[in-house]
Structures are given as structure tokens and as C-alpha cells.
N, C-alpha and C positions, 0 to 999 in steps of 0.2 A: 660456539660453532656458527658457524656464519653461510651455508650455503644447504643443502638436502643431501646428504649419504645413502647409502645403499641399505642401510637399516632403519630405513625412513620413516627419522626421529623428525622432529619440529626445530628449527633455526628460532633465538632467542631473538628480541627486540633487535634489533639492529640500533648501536652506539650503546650500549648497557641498560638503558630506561624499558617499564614496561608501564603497562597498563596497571592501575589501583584496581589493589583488593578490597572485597567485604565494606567498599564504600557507599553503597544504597542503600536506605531503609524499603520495603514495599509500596509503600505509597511512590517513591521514585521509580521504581520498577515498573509498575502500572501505567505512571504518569508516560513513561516513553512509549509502550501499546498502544495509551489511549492516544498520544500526539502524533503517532505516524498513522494513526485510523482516520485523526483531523475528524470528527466528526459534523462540527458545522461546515469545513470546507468541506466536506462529501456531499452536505444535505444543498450546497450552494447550487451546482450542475447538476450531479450523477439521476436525481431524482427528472429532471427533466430529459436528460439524455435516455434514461431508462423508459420514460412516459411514453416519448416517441414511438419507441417498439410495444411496448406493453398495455400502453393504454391502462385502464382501469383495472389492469391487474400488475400495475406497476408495484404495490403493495405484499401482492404474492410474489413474483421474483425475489424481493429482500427477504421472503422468509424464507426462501428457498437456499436462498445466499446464507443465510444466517444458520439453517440447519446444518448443512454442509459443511461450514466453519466452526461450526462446535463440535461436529465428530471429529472434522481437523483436529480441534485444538483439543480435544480428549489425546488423541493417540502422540501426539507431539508434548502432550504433557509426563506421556509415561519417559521423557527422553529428559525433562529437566527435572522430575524429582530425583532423577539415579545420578545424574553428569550436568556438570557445567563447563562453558566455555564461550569465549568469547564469537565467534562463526555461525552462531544460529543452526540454520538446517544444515549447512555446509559440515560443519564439527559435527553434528546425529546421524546426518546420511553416511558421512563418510565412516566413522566409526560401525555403523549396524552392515552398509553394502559395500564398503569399499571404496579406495580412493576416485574412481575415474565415477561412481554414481556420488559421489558428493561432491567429485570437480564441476559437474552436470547443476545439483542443485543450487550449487556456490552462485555458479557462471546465470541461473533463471532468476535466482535472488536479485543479483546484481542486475540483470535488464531490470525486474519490476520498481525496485528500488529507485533508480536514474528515470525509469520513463515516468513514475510516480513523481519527481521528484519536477522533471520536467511538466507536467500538469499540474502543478502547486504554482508554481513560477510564473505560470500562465493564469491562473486563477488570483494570483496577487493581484497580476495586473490587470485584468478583468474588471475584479471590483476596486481595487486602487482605482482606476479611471471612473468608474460610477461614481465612487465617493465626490472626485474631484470635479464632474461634472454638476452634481446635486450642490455642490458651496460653492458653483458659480467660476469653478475656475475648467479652462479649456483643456480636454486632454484627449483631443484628435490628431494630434501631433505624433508622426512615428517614432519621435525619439523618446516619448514620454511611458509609453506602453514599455520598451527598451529600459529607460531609465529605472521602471520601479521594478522591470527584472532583475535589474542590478543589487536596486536596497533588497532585495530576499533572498538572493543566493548568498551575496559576499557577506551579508550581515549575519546569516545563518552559518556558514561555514564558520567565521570569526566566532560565536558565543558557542558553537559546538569546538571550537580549540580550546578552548578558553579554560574550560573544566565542565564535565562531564554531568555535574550536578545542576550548576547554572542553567543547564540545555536542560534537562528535564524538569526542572522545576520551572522555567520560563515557558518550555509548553502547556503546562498543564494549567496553568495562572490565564494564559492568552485563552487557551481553550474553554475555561471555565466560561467565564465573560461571554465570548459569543454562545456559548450552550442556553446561556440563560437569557441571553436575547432572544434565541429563536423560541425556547420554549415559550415565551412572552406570547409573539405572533401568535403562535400556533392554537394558544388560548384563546387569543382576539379572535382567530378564523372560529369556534366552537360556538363563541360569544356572538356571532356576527350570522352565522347561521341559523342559530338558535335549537340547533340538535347533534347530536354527535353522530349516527348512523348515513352514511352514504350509499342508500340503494344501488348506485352506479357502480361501483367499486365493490363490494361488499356481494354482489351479483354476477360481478368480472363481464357486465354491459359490451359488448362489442370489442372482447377480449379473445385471444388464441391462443393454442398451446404452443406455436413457433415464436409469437412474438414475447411470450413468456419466457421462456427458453432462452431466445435471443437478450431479452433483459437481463438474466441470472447473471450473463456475464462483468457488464459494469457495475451491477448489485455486488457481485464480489468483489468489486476494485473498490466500495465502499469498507471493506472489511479487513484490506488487504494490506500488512502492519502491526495486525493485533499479534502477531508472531516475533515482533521484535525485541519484544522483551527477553530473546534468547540470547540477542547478541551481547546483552550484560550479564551474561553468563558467568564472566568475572570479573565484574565490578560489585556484584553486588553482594548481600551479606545473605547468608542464606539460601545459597541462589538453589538449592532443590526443593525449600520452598516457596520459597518468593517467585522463581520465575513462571511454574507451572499453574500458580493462582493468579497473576497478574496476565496469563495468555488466554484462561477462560473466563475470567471476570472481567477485563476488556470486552472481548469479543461476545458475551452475550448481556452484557449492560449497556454497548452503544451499540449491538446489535437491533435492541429493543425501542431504543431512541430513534433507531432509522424508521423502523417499520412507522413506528408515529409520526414522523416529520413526512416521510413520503406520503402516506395517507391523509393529512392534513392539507400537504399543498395541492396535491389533486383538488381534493373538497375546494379548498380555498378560491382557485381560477375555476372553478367550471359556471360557468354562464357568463365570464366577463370577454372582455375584448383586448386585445385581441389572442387571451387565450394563453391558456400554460403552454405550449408549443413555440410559441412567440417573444416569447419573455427574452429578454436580453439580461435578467440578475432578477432572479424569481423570486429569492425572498423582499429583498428589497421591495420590489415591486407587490409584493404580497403585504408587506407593509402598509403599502397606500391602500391596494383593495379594502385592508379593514381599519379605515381610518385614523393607524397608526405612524403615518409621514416621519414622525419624532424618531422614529425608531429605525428607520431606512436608513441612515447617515451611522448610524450608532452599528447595523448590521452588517453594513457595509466594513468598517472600521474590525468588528470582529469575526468576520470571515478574514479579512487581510490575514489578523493577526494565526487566525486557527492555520490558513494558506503558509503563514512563515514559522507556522510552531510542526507542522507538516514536512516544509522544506527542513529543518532543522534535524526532525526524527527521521528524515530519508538518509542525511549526510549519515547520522551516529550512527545507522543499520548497518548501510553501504560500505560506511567505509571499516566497522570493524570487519563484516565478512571479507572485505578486498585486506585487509591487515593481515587475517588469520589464514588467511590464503597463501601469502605473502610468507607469511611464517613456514607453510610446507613447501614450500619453492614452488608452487602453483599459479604465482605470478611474480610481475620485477619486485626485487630482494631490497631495494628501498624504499618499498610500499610496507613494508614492516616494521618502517624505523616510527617509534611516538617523542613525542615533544618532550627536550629535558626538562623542563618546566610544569608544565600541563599534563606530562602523560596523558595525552592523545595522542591519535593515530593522523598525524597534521597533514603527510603529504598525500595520503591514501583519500583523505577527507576534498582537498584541491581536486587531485585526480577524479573521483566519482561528481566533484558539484562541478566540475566545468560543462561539463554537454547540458546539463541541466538550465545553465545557463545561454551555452552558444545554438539551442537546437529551437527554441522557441525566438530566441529571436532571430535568425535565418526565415525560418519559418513565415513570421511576423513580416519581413523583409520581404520576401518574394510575394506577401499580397494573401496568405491563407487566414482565415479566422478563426482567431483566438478559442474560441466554444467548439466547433468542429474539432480543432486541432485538440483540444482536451478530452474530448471521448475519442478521438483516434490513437493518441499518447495512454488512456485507459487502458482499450483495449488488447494492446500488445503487454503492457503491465500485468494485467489480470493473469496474459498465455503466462508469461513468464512465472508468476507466483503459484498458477494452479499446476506446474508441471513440478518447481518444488513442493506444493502442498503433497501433489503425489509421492515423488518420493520418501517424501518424510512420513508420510502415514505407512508405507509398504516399509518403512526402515525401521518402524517403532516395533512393528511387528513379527519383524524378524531379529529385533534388537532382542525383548523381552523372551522370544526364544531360545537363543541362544545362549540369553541367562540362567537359564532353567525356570523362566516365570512365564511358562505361553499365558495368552489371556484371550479368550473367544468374542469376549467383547469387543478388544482392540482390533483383533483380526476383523470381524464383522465389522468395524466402522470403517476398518483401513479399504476394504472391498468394495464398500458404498461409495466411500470418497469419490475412488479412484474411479468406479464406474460410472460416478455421476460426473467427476470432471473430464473424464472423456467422451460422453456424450454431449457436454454443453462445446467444450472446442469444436465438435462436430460438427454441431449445429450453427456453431460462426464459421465455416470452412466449406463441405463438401454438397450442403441439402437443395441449395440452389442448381444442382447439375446432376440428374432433369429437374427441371422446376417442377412444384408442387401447391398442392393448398395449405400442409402446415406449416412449414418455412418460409418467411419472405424472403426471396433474392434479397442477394446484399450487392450493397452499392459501391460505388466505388470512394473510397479507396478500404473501406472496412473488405470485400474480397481479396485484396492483397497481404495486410495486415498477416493472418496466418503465414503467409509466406517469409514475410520479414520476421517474425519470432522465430522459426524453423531454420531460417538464415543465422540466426544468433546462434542458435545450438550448434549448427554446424561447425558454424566458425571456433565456438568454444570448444567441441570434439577433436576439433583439427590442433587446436591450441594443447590441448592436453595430452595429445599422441606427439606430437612433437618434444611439450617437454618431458612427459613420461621418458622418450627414447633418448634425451640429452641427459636427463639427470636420474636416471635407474631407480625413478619413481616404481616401487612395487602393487601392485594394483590389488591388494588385500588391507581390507579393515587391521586400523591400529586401535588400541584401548582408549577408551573415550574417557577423557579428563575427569 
């Protein structure tokens, strides 16, 4: 069958090939969570972009982040020990609430995915050019920032064709390495102080509840990926238990890692010059602070690597959800076709990494800054994934119901989610108008930001009543694989 019926069944791979079965052990399963979480590439910015608003309670925001993403990834686990499939939230929502609220969480995945995927790309080149500035060679040149956007989209799409396994066992190898560089530092700064306890932080020192608040949100773009492991929902072996262990043992083992690395580099700059605020490549730079230089060149090299094992787990996410999508005529019908060869999803894979590539460097081109540009590419990231988070918590919980399995726990974590993530877009959206004491105004262009995520949905709503009315898409839950 090659198109969507009116008994709307699933259209096969397009050209006969599909996707491999039962081909991941756990450890590969895991490895794709932890590479699209990128855990050094997260601790590279997001910690200083979160500082800025939070200050000394930059530490709390990740745990805020981090508890939030564990009632997630509780309630989203009730969906892969029962069902696998390849589409992530997309194949859960759509099965628990219905076609047109899983077209919704498909279409949020996909922005977080691509803009995530777009701050990776930017972060290569970020520290690509530190590197290359620290060994002496020049990379103030606009073609060069450009250029090593190049080597990490086009290289990461090639080894994500390539086979499925290579990509997640290449993440997780790149990943390792910079994990334990930074952990390194992070000793040197304990060692260099000479106490572990930071009264300033540890006291939330000239901290607020808005700029707290305001933090949570790139604190969850730090986390934002440990759900990916759904979309090997049939690749892998086991996948009702491999996938719902590898979504919560991600997400609160580099959960845990965050909270440490962010509180350490606070520690680390406070009394230097000119200041965690200022840092142009914090760790790096936090390297020299504790008279570790050796190690700056080496941090730099695995953040690259965590930046390209990141860009890689964004493609495998994105483009299986755009595939499985594709499958229900939910988008163009040869974005469904995978490689006779590879069994990958090849041209779904092109399609999702191109913006990733052409939107940072435009960007780069008109004169914007790289670091700015990557907490503003965050932030819309974040909207997108906290409005699938939601769905898929409100979807588990109506799934499990109408199994005959309600669960009051699920339900009670799905209602926290939800309540806490729509207070936190809140408070990046409307608390500036009237101004106040607990919200800072937001700047420009973070007040806009909301508006561009809201624009996506739109445009995807508009996309989905369209092809709902062409192709007699039925707007009722089908059986979840």
C-alpha cells in the first residue's frame, strides 16, 4: 500500500526496505538518550546562559528541570514497556489521544529536535574555533565558523545513514571522553578551593524566584533527548524493556551529572575576572582558572566531539519521527522511503539536517552571535519539547486507562508535569506585561521567541487539517504497535 486509506492503516516503507528489527542491545539504546542529552555539550553553555538569569540558584533550576523530567519520563515509560515503535511521542500520543494530538506532538518533537540540532552545529563551531585559536591557528575568518558547520552536520548525517548502530555506539564513545575530561576539572576546581560547600549558592545569595523560573527553562533543554530512546522503538531488542530503562536511567544519571558540573563552575569563577558572565568557552576557560591549561585544548576537542555525537542523535530522533509520520501520510510519502542498503530512513534524515545546517549559518552571515544565538535556538527547542512532554504525560494517562490499568501515580505526575510546564512557558511569555518584582522583563528577542514556537504549531495545525481533508485521515486513536 503506498498512500493512507480511509481505514487509516500505516503505508509500508516505500521501495520494499524497512527499518531493522530487534537490532540494539540496552547499552545501545541508552547510548542514543544519553547522546542526544550530549551531556558535556550541555555543560559547555546552557550552565552560563542559565547563570545569567539565576545567579546562584542556577543549581536549583536543574533540579527543578531534572525533577520534572523524571515524572516525564515515569509516565512516558508506562507507554514503552506495553508498545514499541519507531515515532517516539508521535506513535504514544497518537495511539492514547488521537491522530490530530499526535500530528501536534510529532510536528513540537520535530521543531525541538532541528532547533536542538541547530545549537549543536553552533556549539561545534564555537569550540572548533577555540580549539583552533589555542594551537595557534586563526579562526576569525567567517568562512571558517561556516566550514566546521559543515564537518558536523554532513558528517553526522553520513554515519547516521550509514547503520544505525555505528551512530549510537560513535556517540556514546565521543561522549565518554569529554564526560571524563570535565569531570577532571571539576575535581581540580574542589582541589583548588580547598572545600566543597559554597555558601553563595548553597544560600541562593542574591537569587529570585523569577530568575529561577526563567532558568528552568534552558535547564530543561539540558535534559531535552533523554526521550529519544523511543524512537528505536523498533530497532531495538526488547524494546518494552530496554526502551523505558534507558529513558529513566538517562535522564536521572546525567541528570545528576548536571546538577554537579553546574555547581562546580559557579564555584569555579566566582572571584575571578572577568567572571562566569563573560566567559566566551567556560570550561575551557575554567581549565586555566585551576591551573589545568593541559586540559583546555583536550576540552575543547570533547565538547566538539559530544557537539557532533548530539548533532547525530538529533538526525536519528528527527528523522525517524519525520519517517513514521510519513508512514501515516502525515507528511510527503517519500520521506518514508529507508536505504536499500542501510535501512535508514536516508532522505527524512537530508530533509530534517538541512535547516540545522543553513539556519546558523545565515545567522552567522547577517552579524548575530554565535552564544546568543544558541540560548535563543534553546529556547524555542525547550517550547517545543515541553508541549510534547505534555502531551505524552496526559496521553500515558489516558492510555493506561483505557487499558483497564488506571494508575493514580501516573495520573498525579502527568498533572504536575503539565502544571509545572505551563507555568514555566508562562513565565518566558506573558509576566513581563505589567512589569513586576518576580519576573524580569525579557529582552529582546527572548519576548518574541514564544511567538515563533506558537507560529510552528499553527502552521502544523493548519498542515494537518489540510491533509486530514485530502486524505480522509480519521481523527481517532489507532492500536499502538
Amino acid at each position: 500500500m503506498t498512500g493512507v486509506d480511509k481505514s487509516n492503516t500505516r503505508v509500508s516503507a516505500v521501495g520494499g526496505a524497512d527499518l531493522r528489527h530487534g537490532l540494539l542491545s540496552i547499552p545501545e539504546v541508552l547510548a542514543q538518550s544519553v547522546a542526544n542529552m550530549a551531556p558535556s555539550a550541555a555543560m559547555a553553555l546552557l550552565p552560563l546562559l542559565v547563570f545569567l538569569n539565576a545567579g546562584n540558584g542556577s543549581w536549583l533550576s536543574f533540579v527543578i528541570a531534572l525533577v520534572l523530567m523524571l515524572f516525564v519520563g515515569i509516565c512516558i515509560a508506562q507507554f514503552a514497556k506495553r508498545t514499541n515503535a519507531s515515532g517516539s511521542f508521535y506513535s504514544w500520543v497518537r495511539g492514547s489521544l488521537g491522530v490530530g494530538a499526535g500530528h501536534t506532538a510529532g510536528s513540537a518533537l520535530l521543531l525541538g529536535y532541528i532547533a536542538t540540532g541547530m545549537a549543536t552545529v553552533l556549539g561545534f563551531g564555537v569550540y572548533g574555533a577555540d580549539l583552533m585559536s589555542r594551537l595557534g591557528i586563526s579562526a576569525g575568518v567567517e568562512y571558517v565558523p561556516i566550514a566546521l558547520y559543515a564537518v558536523d552536520l554532513i558528517g553526522a548525517v553520513l554515519v547516521a545513514i550509514s547503520d544505525v548502530r555505528i551512530s549510537v555506539r560513535t556517540s556514546m564513545v565521543l561522549e565518554a571522553i569529554s564526560v571524563a575530561a570535565i569531570l577532571a576539572i571539576c575535581g581540580a576546581v574542589f582541589f583548588e578551593r580547598g572545600a566543597v560547600i559554597d555558601i553563595a549558592q548553597t544560600s541562593l545569595r542574591d537569587s529570585g524566584l523569577g530568575g529561577i523560573t526563567v532558568g528552568v527553562v534552558l535547564s530543561i533543554f539540558a535534559f531535552v533527548g533523554f526521550e529519544s530512546a523511543g524512537s528505536l522503538g523498533s530497532e531495538a531488542r526488547n524494546p518494552e524493556r530496554s526502551i523505558g530503562r534507558a529513558i529513566l536511567c538517562s535522564c536521572g544519571l546525567v541528570g545528576v551529572f548536571y546538577v554537579f558540573v553546574v555547581y562546580t563552575q559557579v564555584y569555579g569563577f566566582r572571584g575571578t575576572e572577568p567572571g562566569f558572565a563573560k566567559s566566551a568557552a567556560p570550561l575551557p576557560d575554567l581549565a586555566d582558572i585551576v591551573h589545568l591549561p593541559v586540559l583546555a585544548p583536550i576540552v575543547d576537542l570533547g565538547i566538539m566531539c559530544s557537539m557532533f555525537a548530539c548533532t547525530l542523535a538529533c538526525i536519528n530522533a528527527a528523522s525517524r519521527v519525520l519517517f513514521t509520520m510519513a508512514q501515516d501520510g502525515l507528511a510527503a510519502q517519500p520521506l518514508a522511503q529507508v536505504h536499500r542498503r542501510h535501512h535508514t530512513p536516508h532522505l527524512s534524515m537530508w530533509v530534517v539536517g538541512a535547516p540545522m545546517l543553513l539556519v546558523p549559518a545565515v545567522f552567522l552571515l547577517l552579524g548575530n552571535d554565535a552564544i546568543s544565538l544558541n540560548g535563543w535556538l534553546g529556547t524555542v527547542a525547550v517550547f517545543g519539547f515541553m508541549l510534547g512532554y505534555c502531551l505524552a504525560a496526559i496521553g500515558a494517562a489516558w492510555f493506561l486507562r483505557t487499558r483497564g490499568e488506571p494508575s493514580a501515580l501516573t495520573t498525579l505526575l502527568a498533572v504536575i508535569s503539565v502544571a509545572a510546564m505551563v507555568f514555566v512557558f508562562w513565565a518566558n511569555w506573558i509576566p513581563q506585561h505589567p512589569a513586576n518584582s518576580v519576573f524580569p522583563a525579557l529582552t529582546v528577542p527572548y519576548d518574541v521567541l514564544p511567538y515563533v514556537f506558537l507560529g510552528w504549531v499553527a502552521c502544523s495545525l493548519l498542515w494537518y487539517a489540510v491533509v486530514r481533508r485530502r486524505a480522509a485521515i480519521r481523527a481517532t486513536p489507532r492500536s499502538l504497535p
